[in-house]
Biopython code that builds the backbone (N, CA, C, O; Angstrom):
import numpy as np
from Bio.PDB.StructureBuilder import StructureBuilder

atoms = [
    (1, "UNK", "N", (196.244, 190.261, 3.589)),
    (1, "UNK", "CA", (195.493, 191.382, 3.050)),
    (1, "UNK", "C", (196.319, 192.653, 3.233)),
    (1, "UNK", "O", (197.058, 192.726, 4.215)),
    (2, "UNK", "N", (196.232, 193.885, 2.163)),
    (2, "UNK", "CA", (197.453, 194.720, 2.293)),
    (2, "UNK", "C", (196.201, 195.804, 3.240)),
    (2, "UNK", "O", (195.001, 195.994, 3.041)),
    (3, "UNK", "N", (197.072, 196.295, 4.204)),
    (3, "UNK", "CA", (196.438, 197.211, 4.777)),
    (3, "UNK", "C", (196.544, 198.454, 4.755)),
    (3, "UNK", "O", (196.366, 199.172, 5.739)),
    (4, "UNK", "N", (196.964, 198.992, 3.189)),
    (4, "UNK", "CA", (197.171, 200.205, 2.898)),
    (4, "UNK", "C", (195.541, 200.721, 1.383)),
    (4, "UNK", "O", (195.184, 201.747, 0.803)),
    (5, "UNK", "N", (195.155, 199.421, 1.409)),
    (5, "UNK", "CA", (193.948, 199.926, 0.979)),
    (5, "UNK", "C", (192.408, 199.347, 1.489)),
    (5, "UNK", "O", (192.107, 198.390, 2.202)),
    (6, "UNK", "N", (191.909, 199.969, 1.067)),
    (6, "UNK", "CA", (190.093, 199.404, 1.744)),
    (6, "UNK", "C", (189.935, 198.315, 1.469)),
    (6, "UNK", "O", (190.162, 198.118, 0.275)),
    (7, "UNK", "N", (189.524, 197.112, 2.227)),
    (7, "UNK", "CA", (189.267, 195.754, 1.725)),
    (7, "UNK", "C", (188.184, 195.591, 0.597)),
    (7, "UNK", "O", (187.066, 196.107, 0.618)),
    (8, "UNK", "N", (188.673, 194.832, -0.337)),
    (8, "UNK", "CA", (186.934, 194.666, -0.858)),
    (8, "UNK", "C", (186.491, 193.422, -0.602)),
    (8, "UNK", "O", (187.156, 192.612, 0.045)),
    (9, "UNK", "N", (185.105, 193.128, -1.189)),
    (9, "UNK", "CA", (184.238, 191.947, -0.691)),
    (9, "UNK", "C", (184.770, 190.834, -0.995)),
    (9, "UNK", "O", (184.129, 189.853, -0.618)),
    (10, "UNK", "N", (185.774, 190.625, -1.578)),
    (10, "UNK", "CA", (186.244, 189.603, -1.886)),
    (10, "UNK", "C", (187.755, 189.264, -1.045)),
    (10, "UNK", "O", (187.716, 188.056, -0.810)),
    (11, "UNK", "N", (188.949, 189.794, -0.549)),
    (11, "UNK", "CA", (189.024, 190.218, 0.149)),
    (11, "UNK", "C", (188.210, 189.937, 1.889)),
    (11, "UNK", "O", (188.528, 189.166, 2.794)),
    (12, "UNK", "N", (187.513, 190.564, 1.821)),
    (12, "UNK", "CA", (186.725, 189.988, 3.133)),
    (12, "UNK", "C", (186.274, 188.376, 3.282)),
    (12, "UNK", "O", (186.618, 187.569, 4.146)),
    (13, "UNK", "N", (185.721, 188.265, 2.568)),
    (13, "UNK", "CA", (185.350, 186.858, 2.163)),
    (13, "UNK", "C", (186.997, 185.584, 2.100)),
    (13, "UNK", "O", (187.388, 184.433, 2.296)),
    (14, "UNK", "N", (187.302, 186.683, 1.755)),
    (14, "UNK", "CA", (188.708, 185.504, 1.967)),
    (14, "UNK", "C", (189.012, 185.299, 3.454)),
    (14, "UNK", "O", (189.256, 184.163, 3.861)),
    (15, "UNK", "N", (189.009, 186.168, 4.138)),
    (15, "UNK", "CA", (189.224, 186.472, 5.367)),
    (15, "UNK", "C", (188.825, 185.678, 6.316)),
    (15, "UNK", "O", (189.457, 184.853, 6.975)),
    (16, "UNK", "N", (187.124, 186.155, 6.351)),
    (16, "UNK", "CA", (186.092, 184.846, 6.670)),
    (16, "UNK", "C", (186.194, 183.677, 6.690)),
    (16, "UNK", "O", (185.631, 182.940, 7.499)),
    (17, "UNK", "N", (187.211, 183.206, 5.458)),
    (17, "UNK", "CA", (187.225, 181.720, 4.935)),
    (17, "UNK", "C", (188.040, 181.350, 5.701)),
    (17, "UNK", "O", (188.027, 180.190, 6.112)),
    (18, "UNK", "N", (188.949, 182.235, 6.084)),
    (18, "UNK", "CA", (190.714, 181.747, 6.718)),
    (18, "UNK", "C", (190.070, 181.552, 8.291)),
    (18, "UNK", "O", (190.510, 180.557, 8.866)),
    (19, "UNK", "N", (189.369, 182.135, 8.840)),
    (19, "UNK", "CA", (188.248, 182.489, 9.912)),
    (19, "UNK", "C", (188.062, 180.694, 10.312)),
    (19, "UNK", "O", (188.663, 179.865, 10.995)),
    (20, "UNK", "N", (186.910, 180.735, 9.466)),
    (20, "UNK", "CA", (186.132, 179.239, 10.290)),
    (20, "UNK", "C", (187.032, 178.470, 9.491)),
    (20, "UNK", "O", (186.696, 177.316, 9.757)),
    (21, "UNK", "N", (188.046, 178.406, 8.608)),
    (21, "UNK", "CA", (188.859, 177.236, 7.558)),
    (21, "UNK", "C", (189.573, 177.013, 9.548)),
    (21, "UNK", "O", (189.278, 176.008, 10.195)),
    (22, "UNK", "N", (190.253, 177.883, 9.997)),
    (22, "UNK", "CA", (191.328, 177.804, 11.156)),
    (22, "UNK", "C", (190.578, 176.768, 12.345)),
    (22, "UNK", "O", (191.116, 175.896, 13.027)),
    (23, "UNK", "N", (189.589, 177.070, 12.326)),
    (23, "UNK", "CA", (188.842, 177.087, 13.554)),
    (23, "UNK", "C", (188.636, 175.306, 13.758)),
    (23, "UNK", "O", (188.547, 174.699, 14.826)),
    (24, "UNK", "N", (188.591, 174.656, 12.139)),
    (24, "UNK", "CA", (188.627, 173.369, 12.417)),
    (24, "UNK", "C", (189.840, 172.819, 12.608)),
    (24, "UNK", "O", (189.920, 171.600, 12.761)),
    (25, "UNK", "N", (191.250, 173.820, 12.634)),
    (25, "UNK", "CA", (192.114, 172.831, 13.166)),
    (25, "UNK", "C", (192.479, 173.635, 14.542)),
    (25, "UNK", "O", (193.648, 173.992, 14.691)),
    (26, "UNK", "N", (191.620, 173.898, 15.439)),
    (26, "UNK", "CA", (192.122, 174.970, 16.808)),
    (26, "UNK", "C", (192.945, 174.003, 17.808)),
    (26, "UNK", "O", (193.787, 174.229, 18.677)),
    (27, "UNK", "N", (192.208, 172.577, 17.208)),
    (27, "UNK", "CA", (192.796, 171.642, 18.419)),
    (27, "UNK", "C", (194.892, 171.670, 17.836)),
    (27, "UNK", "O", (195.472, 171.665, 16.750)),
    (28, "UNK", "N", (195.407, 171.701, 19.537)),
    (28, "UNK", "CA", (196.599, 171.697, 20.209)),
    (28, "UNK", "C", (197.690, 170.703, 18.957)),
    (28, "UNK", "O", (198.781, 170.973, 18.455)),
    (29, "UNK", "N", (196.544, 169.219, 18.774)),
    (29, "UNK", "CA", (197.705, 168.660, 18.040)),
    (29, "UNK", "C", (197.673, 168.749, 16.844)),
    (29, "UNK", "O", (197.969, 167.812, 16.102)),
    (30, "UNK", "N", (197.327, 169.833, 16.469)),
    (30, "UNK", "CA", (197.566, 170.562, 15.148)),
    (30, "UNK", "C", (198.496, 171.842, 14.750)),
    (30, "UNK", "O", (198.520, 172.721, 13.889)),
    (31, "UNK", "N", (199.530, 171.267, 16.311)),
    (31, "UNK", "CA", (199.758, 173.250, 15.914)),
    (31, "UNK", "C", (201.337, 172.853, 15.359)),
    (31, "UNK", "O", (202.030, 173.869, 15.324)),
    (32, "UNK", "N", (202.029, 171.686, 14.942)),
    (32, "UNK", "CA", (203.272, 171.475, 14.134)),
    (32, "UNK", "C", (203.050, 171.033, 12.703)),
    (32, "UNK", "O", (203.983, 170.710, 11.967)),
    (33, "UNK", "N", (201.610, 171.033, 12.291)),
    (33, "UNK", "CA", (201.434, 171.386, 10.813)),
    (33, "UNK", "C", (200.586, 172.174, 10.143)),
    (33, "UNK", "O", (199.588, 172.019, 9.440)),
    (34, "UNK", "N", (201.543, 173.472, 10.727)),
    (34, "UNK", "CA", (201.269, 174.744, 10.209)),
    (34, "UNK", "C", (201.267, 174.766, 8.600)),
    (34, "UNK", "O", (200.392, 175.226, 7.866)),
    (35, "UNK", "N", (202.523, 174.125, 8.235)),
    (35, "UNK", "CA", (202.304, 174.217, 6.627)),
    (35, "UNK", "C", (201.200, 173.634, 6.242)),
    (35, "UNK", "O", (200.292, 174.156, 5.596)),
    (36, "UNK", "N", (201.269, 172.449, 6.668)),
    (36, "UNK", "CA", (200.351, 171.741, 5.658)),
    (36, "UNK", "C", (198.802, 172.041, 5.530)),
    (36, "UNK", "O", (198.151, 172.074, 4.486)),
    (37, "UNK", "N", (198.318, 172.269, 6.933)),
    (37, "UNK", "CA", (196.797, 173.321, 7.269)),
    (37, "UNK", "C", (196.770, 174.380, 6.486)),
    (37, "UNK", "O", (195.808, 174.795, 5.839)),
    (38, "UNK", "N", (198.060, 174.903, 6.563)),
    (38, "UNK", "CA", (198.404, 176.316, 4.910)),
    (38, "UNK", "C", (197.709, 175.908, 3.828)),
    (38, "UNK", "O", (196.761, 176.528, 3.348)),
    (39, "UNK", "N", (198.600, 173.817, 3.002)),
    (39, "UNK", "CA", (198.122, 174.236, 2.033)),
    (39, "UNK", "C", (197.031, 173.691, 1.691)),
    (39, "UNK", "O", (196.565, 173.865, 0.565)),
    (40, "UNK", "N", (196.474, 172.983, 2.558)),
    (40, "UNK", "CA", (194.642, 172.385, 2.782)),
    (40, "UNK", "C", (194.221, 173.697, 2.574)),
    (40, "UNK", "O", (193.833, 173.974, 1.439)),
    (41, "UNK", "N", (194.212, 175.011, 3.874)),
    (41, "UNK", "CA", (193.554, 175.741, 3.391)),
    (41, "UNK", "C", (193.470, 176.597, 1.795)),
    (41, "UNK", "O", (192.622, 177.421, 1.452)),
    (42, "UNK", "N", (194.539, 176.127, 1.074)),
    (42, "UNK", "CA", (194.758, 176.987, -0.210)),
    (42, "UNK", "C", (193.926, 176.199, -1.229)),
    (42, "UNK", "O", (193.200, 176.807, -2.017)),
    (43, "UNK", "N", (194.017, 174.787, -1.234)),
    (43, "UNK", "CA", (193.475, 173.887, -1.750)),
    (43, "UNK", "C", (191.685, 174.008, -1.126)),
    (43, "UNK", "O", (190.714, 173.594, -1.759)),
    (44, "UNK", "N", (191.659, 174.346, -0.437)),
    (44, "UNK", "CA", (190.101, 174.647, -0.263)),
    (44, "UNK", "C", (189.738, 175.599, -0.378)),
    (44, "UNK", "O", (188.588, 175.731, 0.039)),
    (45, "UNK", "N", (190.251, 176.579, -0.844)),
    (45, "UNK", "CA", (190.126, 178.310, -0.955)),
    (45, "UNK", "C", (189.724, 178.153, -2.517)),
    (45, "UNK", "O", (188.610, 178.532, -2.878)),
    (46, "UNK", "N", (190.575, 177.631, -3.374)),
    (46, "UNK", "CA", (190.578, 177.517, -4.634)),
    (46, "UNK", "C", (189.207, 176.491, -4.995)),
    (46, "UNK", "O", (188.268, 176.982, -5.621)),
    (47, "UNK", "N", (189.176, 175.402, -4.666)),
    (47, "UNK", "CA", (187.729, 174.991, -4.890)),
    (47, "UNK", "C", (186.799, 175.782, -4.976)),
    (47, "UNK", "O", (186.247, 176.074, -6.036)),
    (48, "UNK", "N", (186.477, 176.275, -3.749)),
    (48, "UNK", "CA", (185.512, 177.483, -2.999)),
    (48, "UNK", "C", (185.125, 178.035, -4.454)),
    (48, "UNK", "O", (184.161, 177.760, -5.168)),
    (49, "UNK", "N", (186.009, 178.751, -4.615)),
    (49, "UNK", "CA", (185.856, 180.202, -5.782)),
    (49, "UNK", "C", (185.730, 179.097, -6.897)),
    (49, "UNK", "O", (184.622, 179.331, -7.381)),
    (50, "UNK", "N", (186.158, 178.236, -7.434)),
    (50, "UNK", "CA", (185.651, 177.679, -8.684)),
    (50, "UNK", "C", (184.438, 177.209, -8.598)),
    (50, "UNK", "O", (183.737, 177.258, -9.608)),
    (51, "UNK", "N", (183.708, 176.432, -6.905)),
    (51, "UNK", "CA", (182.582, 176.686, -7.565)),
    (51, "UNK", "C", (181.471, 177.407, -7.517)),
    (51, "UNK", "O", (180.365, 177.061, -7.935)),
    (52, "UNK", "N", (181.854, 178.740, -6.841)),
    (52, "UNK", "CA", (181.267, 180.215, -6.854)),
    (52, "UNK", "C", (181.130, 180.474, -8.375)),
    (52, "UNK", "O", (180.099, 180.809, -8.958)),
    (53, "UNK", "N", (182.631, 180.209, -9.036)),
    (53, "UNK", "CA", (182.393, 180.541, -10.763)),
    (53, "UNK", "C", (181.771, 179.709, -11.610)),
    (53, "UNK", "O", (181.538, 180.125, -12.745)),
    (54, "UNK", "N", (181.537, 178.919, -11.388)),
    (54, "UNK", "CA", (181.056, 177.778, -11.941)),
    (54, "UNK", "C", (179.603, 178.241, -12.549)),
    (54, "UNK", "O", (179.022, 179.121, -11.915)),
    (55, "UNK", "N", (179.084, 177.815, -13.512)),
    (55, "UNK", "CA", (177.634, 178.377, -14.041)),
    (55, "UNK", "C", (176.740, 177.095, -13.655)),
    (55, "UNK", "O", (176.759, 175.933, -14.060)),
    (56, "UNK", "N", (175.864, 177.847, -12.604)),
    (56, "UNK", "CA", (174.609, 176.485, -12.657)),
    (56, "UNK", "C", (173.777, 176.142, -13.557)),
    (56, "UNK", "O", (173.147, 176.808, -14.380)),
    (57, "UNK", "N", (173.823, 175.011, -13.330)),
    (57, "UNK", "CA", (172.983, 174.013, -14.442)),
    (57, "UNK", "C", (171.767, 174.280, -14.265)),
    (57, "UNK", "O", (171.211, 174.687, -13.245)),
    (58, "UNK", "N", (171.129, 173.927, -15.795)),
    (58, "UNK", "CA", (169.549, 174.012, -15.116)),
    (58, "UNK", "C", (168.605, 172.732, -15.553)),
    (58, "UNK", "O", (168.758, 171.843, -16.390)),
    (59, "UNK", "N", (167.621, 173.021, -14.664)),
    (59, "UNK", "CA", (167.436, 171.172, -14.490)),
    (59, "UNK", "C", (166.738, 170.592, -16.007)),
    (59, "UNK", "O", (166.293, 169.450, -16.115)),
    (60, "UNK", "N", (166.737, 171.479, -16.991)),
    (60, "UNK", "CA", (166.298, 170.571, -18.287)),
    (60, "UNK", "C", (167.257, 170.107, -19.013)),
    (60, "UNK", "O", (167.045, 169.677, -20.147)),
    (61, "UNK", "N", (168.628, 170.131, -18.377)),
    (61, "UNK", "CA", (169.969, 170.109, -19.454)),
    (61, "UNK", "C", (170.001, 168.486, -19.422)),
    (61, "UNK", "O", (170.843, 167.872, -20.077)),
]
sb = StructureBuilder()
sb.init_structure("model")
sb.init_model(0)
sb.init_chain("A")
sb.init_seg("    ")
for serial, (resi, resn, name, xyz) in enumerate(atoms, 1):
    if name == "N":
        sb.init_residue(resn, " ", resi, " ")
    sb.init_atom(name, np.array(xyz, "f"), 0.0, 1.0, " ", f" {name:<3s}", serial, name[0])
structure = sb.get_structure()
């Protein structure tokens, strides 16, 4: 996040995500795949928001 401007909510929310995303790998024998927890977390970041965008269905379809 650049810290030369005000975060916005989205932004924050990313933040959050990186937050509890970390927290499930806190355990010790996780700490020599830094990358790859990287790109799990990117790969789950991107889900996330698609299906935030995603338009819900409605139940007569």
């Amino acid at each position: 996040m650049d810290q030369s401007r005000t975060p916005t909510p989205a932004d924050m929310e990313r933040a959050a995500f990186h937050e509890q995303f970390l927290r499930t790998f806190a355990d010790p024998r996780f700490d020599g795949l830094h990358d790859a927890v990287a790109a799990l977390e990117e790969l789950a970041w991107r889900q996330y928001c698609e299906r935030q965008q995603a338009p819900s269905r409605s139940s007569g379809a």
